[in-house]
C-alpha positions as CSV (number, residue, x, y, z in Angstrom):
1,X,5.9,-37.3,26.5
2,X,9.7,-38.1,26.2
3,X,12.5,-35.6,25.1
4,X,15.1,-38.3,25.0
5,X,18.0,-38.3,22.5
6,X,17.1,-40.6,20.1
7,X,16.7,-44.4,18.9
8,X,20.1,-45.7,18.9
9,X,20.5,-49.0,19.4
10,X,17.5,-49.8,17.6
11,X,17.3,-49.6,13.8
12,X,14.1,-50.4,13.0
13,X,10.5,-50.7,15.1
14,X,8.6,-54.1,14.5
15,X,4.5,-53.9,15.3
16,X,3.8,-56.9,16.2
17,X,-0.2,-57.9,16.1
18,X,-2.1,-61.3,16.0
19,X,-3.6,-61.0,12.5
20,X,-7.3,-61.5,11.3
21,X,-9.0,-62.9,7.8
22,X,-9.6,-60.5,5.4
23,X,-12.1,-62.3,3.4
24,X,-14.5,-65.1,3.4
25,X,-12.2,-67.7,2.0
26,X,-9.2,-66.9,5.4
27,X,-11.3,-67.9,8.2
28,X,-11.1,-71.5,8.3
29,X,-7.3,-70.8,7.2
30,X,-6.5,-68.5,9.7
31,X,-8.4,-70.0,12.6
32,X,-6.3,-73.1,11.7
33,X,-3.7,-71.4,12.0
34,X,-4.8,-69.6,15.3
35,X,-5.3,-73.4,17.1
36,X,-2.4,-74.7,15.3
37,X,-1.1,-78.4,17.1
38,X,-4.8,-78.6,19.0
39,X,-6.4,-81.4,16.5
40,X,-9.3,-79.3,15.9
41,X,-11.5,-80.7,12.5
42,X,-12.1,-78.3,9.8
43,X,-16.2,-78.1,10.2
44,X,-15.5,-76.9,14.0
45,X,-13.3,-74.2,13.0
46,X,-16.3,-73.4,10.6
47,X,-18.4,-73.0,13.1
48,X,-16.0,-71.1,15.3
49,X,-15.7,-68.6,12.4
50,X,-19.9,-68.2,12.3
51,X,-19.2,-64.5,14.1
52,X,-16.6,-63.3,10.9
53,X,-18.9,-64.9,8.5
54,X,-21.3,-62.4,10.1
55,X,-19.3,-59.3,8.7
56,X,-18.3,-61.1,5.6
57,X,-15.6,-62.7,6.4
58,X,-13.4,-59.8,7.6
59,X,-11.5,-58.8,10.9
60,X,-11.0,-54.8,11.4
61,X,-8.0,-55.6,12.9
62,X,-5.7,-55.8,10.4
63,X,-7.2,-52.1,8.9
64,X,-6.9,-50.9,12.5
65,X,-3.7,-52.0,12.4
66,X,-2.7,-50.6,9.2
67,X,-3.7,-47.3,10.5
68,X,-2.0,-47.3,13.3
69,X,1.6,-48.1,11.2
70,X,0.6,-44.9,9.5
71,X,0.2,-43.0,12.2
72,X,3.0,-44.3,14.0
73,X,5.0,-43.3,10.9
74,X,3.6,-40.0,10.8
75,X,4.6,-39.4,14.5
76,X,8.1,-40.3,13.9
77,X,8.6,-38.3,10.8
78,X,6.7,-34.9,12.3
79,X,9.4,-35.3,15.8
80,X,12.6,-36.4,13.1
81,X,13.1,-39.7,14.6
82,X,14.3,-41.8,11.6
83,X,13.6,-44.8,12.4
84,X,11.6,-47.6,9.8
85,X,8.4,-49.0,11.1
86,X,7.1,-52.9,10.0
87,X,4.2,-54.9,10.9
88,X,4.0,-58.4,11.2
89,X,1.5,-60.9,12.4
90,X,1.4,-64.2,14.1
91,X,-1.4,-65.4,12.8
92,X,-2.5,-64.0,9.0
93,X,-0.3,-61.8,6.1
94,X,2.0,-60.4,6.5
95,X,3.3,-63.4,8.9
96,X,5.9,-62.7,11.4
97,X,8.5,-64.5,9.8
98,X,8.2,-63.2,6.4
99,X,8.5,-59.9,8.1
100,X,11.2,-60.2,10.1
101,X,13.2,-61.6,7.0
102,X,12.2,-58.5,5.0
103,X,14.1,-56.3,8.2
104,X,17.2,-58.6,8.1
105,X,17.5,-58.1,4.3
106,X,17.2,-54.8,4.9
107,X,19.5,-54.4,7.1
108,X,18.6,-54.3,10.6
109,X,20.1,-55.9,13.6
110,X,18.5,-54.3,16.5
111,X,15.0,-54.5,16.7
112,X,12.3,-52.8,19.1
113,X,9.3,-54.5,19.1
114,X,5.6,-53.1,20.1
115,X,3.1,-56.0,21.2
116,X,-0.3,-55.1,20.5
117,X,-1.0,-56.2,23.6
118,X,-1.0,-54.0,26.4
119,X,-0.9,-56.1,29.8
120,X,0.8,-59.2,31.2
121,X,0.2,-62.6,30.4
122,X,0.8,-65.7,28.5
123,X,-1.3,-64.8,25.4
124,X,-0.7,-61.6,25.8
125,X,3.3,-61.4,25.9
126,X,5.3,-64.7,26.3
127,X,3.3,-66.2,23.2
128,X,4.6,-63.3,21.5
129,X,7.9,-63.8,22.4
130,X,7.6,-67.4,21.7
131,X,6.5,-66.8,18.4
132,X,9.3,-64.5,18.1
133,X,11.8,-66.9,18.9
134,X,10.3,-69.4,16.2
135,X,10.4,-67.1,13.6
136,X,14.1,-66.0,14.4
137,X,15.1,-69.5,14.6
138,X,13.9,-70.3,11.5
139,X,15.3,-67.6,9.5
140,X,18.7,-68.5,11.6
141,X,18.3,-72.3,9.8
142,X,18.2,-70.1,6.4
143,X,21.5,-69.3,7.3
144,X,20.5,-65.5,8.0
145,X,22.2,-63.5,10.2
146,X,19.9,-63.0,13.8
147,X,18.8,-59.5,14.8
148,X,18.4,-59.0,18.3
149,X,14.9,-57.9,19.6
150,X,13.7,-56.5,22.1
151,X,10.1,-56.5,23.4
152,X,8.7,-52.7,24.9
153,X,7.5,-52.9,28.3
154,X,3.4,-53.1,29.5
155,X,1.8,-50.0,28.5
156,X,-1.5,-50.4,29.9
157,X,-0.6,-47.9,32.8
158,X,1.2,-44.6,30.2
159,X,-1.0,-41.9,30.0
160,X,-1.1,-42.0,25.6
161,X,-2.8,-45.4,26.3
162,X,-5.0,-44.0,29.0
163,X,-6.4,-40.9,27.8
164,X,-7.7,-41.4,25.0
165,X,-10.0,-44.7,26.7
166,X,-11.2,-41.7,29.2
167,X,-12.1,-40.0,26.6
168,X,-13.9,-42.5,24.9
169,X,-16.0,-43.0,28.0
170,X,-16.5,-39.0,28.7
171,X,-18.5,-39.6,25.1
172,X,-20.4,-42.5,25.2
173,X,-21.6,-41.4,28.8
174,X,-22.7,-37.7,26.8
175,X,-24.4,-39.8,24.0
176,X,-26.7,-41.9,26.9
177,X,-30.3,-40.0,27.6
178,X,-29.7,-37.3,30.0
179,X,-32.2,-38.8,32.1
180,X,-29.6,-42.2,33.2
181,X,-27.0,-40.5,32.5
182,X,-25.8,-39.9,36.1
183,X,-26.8,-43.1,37.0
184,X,-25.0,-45.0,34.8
185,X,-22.3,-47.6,35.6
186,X,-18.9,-48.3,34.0
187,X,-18.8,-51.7,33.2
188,X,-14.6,-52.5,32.0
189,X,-14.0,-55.3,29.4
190,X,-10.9,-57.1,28.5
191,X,-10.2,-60.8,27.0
192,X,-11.7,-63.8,29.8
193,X,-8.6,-66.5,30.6
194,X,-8.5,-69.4,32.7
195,X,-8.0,-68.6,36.0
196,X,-4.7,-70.6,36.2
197,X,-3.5,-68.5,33.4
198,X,-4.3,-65.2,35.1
199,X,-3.0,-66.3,38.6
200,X,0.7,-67.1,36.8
201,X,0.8,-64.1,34.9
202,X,3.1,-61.7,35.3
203,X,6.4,-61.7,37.3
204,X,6.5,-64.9,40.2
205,X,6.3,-62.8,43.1
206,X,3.1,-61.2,41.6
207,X,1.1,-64.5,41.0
208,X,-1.6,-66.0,42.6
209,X,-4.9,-63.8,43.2
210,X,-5.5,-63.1,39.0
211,X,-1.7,-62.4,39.3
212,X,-0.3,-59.1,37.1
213,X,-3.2,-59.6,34.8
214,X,-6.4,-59.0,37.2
215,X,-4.2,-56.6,38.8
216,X,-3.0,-53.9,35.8
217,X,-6.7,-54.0,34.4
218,X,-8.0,-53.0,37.9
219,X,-5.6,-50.2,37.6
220,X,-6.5,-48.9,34.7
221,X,-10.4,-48.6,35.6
222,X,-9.2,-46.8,38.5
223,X,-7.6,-44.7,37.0
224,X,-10.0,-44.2,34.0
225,X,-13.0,-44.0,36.9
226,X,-11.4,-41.2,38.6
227,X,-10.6,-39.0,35.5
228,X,-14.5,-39.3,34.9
229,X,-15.0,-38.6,38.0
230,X,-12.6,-35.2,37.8
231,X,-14.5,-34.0,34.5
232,X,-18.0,-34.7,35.2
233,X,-18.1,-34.0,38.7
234,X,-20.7,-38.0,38.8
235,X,-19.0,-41.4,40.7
236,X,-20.1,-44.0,38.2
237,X,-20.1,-47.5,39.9
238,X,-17.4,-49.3,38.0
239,X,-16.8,-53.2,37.5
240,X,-14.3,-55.2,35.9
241,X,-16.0,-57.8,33.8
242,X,-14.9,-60.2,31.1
243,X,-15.3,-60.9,27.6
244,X,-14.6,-63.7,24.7
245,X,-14.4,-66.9,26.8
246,X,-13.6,-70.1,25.1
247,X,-12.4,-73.7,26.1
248,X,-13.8,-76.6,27.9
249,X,-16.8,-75.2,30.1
250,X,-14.8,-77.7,32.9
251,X,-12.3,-75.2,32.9
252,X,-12.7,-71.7,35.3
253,X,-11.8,-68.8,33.7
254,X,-12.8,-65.5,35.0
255,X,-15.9,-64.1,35.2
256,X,-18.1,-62.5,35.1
257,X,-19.4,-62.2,31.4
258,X,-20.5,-59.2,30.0
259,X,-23.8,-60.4,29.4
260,X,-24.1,-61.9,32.7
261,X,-22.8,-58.5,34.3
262,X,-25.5,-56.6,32.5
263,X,-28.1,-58.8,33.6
264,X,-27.5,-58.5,37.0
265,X,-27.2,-54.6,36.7
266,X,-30.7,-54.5,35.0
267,X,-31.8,-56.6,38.3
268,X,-30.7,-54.5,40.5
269,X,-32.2,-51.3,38.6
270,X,-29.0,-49.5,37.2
271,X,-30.7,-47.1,34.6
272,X,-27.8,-47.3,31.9
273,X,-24.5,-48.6,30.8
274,X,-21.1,-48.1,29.3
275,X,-19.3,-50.8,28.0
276,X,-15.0,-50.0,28.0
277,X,-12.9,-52.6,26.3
278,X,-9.9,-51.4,27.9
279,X,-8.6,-54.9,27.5
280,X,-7.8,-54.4,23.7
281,X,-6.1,-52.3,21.8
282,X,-8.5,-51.6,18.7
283,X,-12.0,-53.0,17.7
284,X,-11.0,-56.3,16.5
285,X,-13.8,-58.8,15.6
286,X,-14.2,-60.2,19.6
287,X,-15.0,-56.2,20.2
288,X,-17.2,-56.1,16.9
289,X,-19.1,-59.5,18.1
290,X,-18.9,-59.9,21.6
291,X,-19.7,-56.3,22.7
292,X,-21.3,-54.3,19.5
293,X,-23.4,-57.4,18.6
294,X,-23.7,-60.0,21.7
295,X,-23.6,-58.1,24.6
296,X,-25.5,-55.1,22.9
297,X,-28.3,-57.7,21.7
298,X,-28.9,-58.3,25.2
299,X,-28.9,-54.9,26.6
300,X,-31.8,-54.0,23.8
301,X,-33.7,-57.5,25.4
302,X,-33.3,-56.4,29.0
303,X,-34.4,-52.6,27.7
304,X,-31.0,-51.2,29.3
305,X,-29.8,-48.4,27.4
306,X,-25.9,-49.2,26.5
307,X,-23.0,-47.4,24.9
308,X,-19.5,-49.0,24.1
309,X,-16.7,-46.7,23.8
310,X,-13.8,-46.9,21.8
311,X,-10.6,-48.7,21.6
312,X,-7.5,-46.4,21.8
313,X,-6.3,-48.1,17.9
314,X,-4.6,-45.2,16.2
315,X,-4.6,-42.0,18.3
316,X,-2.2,-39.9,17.8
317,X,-1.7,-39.8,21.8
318,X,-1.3,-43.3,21.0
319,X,1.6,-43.1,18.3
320,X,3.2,-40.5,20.6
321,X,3.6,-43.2,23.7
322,X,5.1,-45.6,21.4
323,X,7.7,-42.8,20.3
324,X,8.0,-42.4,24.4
325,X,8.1,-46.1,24.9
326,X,10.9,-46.8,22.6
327,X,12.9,-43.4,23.5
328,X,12.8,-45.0,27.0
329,X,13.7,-48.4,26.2
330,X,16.9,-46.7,24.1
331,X,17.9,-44.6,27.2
332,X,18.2,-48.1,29.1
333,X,20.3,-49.7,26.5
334,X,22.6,-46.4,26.4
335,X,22.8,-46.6,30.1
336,X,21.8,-43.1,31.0
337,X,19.0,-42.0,33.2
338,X,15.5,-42.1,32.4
339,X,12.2,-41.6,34.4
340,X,9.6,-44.2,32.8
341,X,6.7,-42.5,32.4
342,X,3.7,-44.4,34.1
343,X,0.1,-43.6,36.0
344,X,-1.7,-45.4,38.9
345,X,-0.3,-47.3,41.5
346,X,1.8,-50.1,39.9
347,X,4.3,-47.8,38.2
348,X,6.6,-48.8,35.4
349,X,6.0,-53.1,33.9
350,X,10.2,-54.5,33.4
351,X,11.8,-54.6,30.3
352,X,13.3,-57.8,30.3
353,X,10.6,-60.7,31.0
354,X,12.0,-62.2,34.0
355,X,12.3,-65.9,34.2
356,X,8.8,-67.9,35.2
357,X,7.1,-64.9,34.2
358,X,3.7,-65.6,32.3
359,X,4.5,-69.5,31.8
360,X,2.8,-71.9,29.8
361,X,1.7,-75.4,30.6
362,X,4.8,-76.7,28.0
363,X,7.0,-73.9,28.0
364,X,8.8,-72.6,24.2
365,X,12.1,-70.8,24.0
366,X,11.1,-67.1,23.8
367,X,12.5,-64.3,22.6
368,X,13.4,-60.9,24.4
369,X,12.9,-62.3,28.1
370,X,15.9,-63.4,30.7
371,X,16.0,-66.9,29.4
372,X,16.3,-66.2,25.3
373,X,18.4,-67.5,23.5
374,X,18.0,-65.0,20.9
């Protein structure tokens, strides 16, 4: 990890996450929130919420998240980097805005901001940045002086992000029978998106093909694949598969499902499974649902032995490549020299969003990219 100098000129360190209910009575609030400006009636986003109804009503994210501001804070205090940590949310308490008006009041101007997203694309980073530049609009129509923000590059290639997902997978492949054990394939999650988002994703002279998207998840379960492969001495047969799709059926998105993936591996006589959400962060409810509930449901029905292994949430390797992440990001805005630390093949994601990177179909003013205007 980094030995830069230190934070300046960021005062403060924003965690910025997309939010989940934390009770019975926020899920038909906060999915309305979620599919704001889409016309969607009240008893469908009841039966969108079925799977948190399942487990009462409540997201983990928002724990997993408080967790991770704690040990973010820890990590900063035990390497004296004094530097206040906040969390806001797009979508549930405590909302971006409300959040980002507590930081002005207190003080700050210059704001780093960690996505708890790790790899390109629209949902993934500009609608973060969009939302960004909403909220700062809004508190600049209060008549509140603007911070500037800036967003910290992709981190779905630094090694604090990528260790600990190996070593969730080193452990679920130990916990499988030892009789499939060696036979067992890797089977890499992340979020399904239309195709057309996934082909635009990224900077323009990467799209096309699943665009910076496809192409950074690939990566990673490469990467992961071959650390397995270095500690256990067994080539698992690996695929990137998808997870959570939603949206007219009309609509391609990318595939294939989880489900579907397993069922062709029981087909063709794979002996055993592990399931890596490498796509997301920390077990939010799509990971609680979709993987620990759906997709293991129909392991259990096809009698294929399955394991799903954790979400990097808050490891302290974790905390430590934020530290790293924002030390970096510093030593650019100080001009001085800095070697971005970064595995696989792609190397280092930009700093600065370039323009017609990740674009919606009606594009937003968004912050912390080449075309702000914040």
């Amino acid at each position: 990890m980094s030995d830069l100098r230190g934070p300046a000129p960021y005062d403060a360190l924003l965690l910025l996450s997309f939010g989940g209910p934390e009770g019975p009575d926020d899920v038909v609030p906060f999915l309305a929130n979620v599919t704001r400006g889409r016309g969607i009636p009240e008893e469908r986003l009841k039966e969108v919420g079925k799977h948190y109804f399942l487990f009462g009503g409540v997201s983990p994210i928002n724990a997993q998240n408080r967790a991770l501001l704690d040990a973010l804070r820890k990590d900063f205090a035990d390497h004296g980097l004094e530097l206040p940590v906040y969390w806001g949310n797009r979508n549930w308490a405590p909302y971006l805005t409300d959040t980002l008006r507590e930081m002005i009041t207190d003080g700050h101007r210059r704001i780093a901001v960690l996505a708890t997203s790790a790899y390109a694309s629209y949902s993934g980073c500009r609608q973060y940045r969009e939302n960004l530049a909403e909220s700062l609009s809004a508190l600049e129509a209060e008549g509140l002086p603007v911070p500037r923000v800036d967003k910290l590059r992709h981190y779905f290639n630094h090694p604090g992000f990528v260790r600990p997902m190996v070593d969730g997978v080193l452990a679920s492949l130990a916990d499988l029978p030892e009789d499939v054990r060696a036979g067992a394939h890797l089977a890499f999650t992340t979020h399904s998106i239309p195709t057309a988002a996934a082909d635009t994703s990224g900077p323009v002279e990467t799209h096309g093909d699943g665009g910076s998207y496809v192409a950074e998840h690939l990566d990673v379960a490469r990467l992961i694949t071959e650390a397995v492969r270095e500690e256990t001495g067994v080539d698992h047969p690996w695929q990137l598969v998808y997870q959570s799709r939603s949206g007219a059926p009309h609509i391609p998105w990318l595939e294939p499902d989880i489900c579907d993936h397993l069922e062709s591996l029981h087909a063709d006589g794979v002996p055993a499974v592990v399931m890596a959400p490498i796509g997301f962060v920390s077990d939010h409810m799509e990971v609680l649902y979709d993987l620990d509930t759906e997709a293991t449901a129909k392991a259990a029905e096809l009698g294929l032995p399955v394991r799903r292994s954790a979400t990097v949430g808050a490891d302290p390797r974790f905390a430590a490549a934020v530290r790293d992440l924002l030390l970096e990001r510093a030593a650019v805005e100080q001009e001085r020299p800095v070697t971005p630390c970064a595995l696989g093949s792609l190397g280092p994601s930009h700093d600065l969003c370039p323009v017609g990177c990740c674009p919606a179909r009606a594009l937003k003013p968004a912050a912390a990219g080449a075309d702000s205007p914040f």
